[in-house]
TIRO-2110 file (N, C-alpha, C; in Angstrom, 1 decimal):
// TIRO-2110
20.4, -7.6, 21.1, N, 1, A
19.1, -7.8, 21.6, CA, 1, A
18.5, -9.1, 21.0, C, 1, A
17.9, -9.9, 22.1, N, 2, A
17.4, -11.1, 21.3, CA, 2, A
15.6, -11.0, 21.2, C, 2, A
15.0, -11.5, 20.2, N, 3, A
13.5, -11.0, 19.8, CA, 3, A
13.2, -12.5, 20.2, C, 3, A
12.2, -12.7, 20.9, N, 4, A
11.4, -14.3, 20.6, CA, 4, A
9.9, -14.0, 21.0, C, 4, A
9.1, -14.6, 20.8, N, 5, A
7.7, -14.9, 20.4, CA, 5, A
7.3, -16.4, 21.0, C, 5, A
6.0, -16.5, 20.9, N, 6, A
5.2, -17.8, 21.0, CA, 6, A
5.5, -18.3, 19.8, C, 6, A
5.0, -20.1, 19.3, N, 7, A
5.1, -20.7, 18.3, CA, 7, A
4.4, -21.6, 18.6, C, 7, A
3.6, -22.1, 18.6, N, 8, A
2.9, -23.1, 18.6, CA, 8, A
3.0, -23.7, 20.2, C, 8, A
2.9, -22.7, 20.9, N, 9, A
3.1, -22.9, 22.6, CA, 9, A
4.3, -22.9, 22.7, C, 9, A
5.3, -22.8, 22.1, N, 10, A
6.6, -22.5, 22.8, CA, 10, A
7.4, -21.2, 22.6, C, 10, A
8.2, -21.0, 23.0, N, 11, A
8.9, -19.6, 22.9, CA, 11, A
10.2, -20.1, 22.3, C, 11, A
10.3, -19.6, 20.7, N, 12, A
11.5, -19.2, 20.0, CA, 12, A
12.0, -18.4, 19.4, C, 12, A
13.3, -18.4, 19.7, N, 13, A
13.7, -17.4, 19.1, CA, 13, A
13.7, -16.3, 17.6, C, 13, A
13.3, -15.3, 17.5, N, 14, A
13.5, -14.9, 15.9, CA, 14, A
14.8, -14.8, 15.3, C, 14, A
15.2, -15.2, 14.8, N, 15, A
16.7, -14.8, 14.2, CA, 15, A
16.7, -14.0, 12.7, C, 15, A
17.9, -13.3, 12.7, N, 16, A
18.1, -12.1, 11.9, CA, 16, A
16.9, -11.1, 11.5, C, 16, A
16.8, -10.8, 12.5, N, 17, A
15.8, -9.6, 13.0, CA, 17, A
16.8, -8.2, 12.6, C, 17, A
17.2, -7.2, 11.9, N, 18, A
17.9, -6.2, 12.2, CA, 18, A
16.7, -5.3, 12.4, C, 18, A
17.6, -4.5, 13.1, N, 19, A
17.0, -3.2, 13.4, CA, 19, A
17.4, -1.9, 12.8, C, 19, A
16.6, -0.8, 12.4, N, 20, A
17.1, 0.2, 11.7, CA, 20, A
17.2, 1.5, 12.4, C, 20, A
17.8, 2.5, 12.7, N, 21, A
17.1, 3.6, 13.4, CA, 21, A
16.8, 4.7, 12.5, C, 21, A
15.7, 5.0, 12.0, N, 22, A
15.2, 6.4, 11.6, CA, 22, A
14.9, 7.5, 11.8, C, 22, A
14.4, 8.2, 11.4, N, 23, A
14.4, 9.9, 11.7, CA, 23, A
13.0, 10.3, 10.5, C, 23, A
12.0, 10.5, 11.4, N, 24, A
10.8, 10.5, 11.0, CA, 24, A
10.7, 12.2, 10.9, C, 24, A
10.3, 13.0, 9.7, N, 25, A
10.0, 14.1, 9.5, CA, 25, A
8.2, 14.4, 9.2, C, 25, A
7.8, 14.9, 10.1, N, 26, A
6.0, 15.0, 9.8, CA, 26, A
6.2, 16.5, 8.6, C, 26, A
5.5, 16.1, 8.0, N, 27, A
5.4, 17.2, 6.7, CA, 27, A
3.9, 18.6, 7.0, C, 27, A
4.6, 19.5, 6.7, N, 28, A
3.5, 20.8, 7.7, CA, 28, A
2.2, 20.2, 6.9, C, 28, A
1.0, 21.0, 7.5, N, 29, A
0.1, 20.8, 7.3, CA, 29, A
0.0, 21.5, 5.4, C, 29, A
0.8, 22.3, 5.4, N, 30, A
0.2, 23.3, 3.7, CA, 30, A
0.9, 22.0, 3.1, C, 30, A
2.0, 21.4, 2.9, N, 31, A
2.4, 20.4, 2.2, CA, 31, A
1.8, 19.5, 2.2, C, 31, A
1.2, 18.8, 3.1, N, 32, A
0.0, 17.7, 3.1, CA, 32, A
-0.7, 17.6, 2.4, C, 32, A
-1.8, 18.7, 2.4, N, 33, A
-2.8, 19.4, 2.1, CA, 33, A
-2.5, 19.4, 0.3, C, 33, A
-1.3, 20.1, 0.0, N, 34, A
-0.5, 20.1, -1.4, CA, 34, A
-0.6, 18.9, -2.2, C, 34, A
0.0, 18.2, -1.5, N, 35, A
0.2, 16.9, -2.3, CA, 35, A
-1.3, 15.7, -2.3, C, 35, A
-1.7, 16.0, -1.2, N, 36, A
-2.8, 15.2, -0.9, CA, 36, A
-3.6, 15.7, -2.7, C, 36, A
-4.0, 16.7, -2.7, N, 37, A
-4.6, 17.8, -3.8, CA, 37, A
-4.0, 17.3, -5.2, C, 37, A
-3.0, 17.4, -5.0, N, 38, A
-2.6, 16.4, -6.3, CA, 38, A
-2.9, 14.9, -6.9, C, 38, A
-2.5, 14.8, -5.4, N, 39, A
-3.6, 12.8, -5.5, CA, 39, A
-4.3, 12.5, -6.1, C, 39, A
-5.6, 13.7, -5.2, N, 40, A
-6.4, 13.4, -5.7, CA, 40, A
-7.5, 13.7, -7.1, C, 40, A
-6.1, 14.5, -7.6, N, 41, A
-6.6, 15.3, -8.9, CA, 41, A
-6.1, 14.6, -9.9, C, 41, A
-4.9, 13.9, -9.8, N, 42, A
-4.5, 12.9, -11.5, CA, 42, A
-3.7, 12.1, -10.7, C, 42, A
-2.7, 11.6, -9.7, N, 43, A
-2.4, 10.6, -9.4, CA, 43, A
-3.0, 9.4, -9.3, C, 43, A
-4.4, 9.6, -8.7, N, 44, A
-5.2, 8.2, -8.1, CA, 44, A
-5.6, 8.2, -9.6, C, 44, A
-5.9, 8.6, -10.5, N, 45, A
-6.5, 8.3, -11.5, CA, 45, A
-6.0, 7.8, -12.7, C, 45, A
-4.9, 8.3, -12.2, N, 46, A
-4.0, 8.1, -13.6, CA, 46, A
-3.5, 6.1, -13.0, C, 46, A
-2.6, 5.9, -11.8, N, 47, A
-3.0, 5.0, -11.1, CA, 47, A
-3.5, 3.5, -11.5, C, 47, A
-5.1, 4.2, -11.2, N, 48, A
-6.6, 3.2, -11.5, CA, 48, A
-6.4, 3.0, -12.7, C, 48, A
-6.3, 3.8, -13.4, N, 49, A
-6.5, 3.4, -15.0, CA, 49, A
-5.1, 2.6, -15.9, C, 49, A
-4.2, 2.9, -14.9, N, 50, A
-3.1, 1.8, -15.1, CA, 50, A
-3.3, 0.3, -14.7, C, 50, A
-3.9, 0.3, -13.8, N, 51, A
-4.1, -0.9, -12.7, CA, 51, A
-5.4, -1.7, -13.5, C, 51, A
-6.3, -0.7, -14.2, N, 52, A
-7.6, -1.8, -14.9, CA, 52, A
-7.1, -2.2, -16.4, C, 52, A
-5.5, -1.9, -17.2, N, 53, A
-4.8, -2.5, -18.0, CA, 53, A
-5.1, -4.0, -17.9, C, 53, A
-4.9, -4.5, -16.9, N, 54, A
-4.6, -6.0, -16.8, CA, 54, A
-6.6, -6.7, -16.1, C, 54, A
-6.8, -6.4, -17.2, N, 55, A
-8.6, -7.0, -16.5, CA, 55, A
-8.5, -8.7, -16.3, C, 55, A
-7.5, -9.1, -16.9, N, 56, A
-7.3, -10.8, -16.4, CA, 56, A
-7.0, -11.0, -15.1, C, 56, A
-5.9, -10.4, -14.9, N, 57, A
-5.7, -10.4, -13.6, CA, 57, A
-6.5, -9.9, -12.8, C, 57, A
-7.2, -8.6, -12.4, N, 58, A
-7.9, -8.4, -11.5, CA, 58, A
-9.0, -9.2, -11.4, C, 58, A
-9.5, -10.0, -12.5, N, 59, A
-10.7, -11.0, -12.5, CA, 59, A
-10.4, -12.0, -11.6, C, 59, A
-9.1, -12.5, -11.8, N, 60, A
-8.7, -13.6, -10.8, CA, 60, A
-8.5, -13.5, -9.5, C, 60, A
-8.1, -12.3, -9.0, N, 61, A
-8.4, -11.9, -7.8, CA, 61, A
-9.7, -11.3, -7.5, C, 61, A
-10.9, -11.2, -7.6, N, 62, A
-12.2, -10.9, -7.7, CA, 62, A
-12.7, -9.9, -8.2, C, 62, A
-11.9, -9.4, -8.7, N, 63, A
-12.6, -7.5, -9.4, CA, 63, A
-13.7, -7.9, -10.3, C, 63, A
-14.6, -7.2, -9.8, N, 64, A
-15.4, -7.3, -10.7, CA, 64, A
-15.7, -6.6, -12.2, C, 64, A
-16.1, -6.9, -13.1, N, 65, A
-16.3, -6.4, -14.3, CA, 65, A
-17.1, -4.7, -14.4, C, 65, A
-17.7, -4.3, -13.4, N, 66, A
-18.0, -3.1, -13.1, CA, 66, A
-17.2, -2.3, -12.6, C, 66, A
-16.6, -2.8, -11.5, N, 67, A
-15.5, -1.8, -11.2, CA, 67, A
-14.2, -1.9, -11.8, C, 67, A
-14.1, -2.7, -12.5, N, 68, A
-12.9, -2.6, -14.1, CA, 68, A
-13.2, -1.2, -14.6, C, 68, A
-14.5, -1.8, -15.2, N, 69, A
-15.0, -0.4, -16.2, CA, 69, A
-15.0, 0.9, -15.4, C, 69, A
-15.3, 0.9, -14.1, N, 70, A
-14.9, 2.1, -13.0, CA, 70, A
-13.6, 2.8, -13.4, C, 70, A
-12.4, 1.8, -12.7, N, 71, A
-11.1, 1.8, -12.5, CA, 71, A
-10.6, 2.1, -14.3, C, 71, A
-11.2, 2.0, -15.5, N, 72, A
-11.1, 2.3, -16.4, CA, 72, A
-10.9, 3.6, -16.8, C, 72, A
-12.0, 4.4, -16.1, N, 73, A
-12.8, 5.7, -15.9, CA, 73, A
-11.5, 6.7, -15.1, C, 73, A
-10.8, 6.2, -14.2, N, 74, A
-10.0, 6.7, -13.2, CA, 74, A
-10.9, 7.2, -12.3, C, 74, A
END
């Protein structure tokens, strides 16, 4: 199969495009529900409070100094 697109008003080709074929499993709703619940009980938190380690960095990208101390919080 060949993939091409527009480019700057012209049509070229994409090259090494592969394709994969998967096999998508939707997870029941009690499992969702499960894990989601975990998420949101020490994953996201634990997470955030990893992520406000590096307050240099997030300053540079615009975090602000409040929501450091937020993301501190979990």
């Amino acid at each position: 199969m060949v993939y091409a697109d527009q480019l700057r008003g012209e049509l070229t080709e994409l090259k090494n495009i592969v394709e994969k074929t998967i096999k998508y499993t939707k997870r029941s709703d009690a499992d969702r529900i499960a894990l989601r619940k975990v998420y949101d009980s020490k994953v996201r938190k634990e997470f955030l409070k990893d992520l406000a380690k590096n307050e240099k960095y997030l300053k540079s990208k615009g975090v602000s100094q409040t929501d450091i101390e937020s993301m501190k919080k979990g």
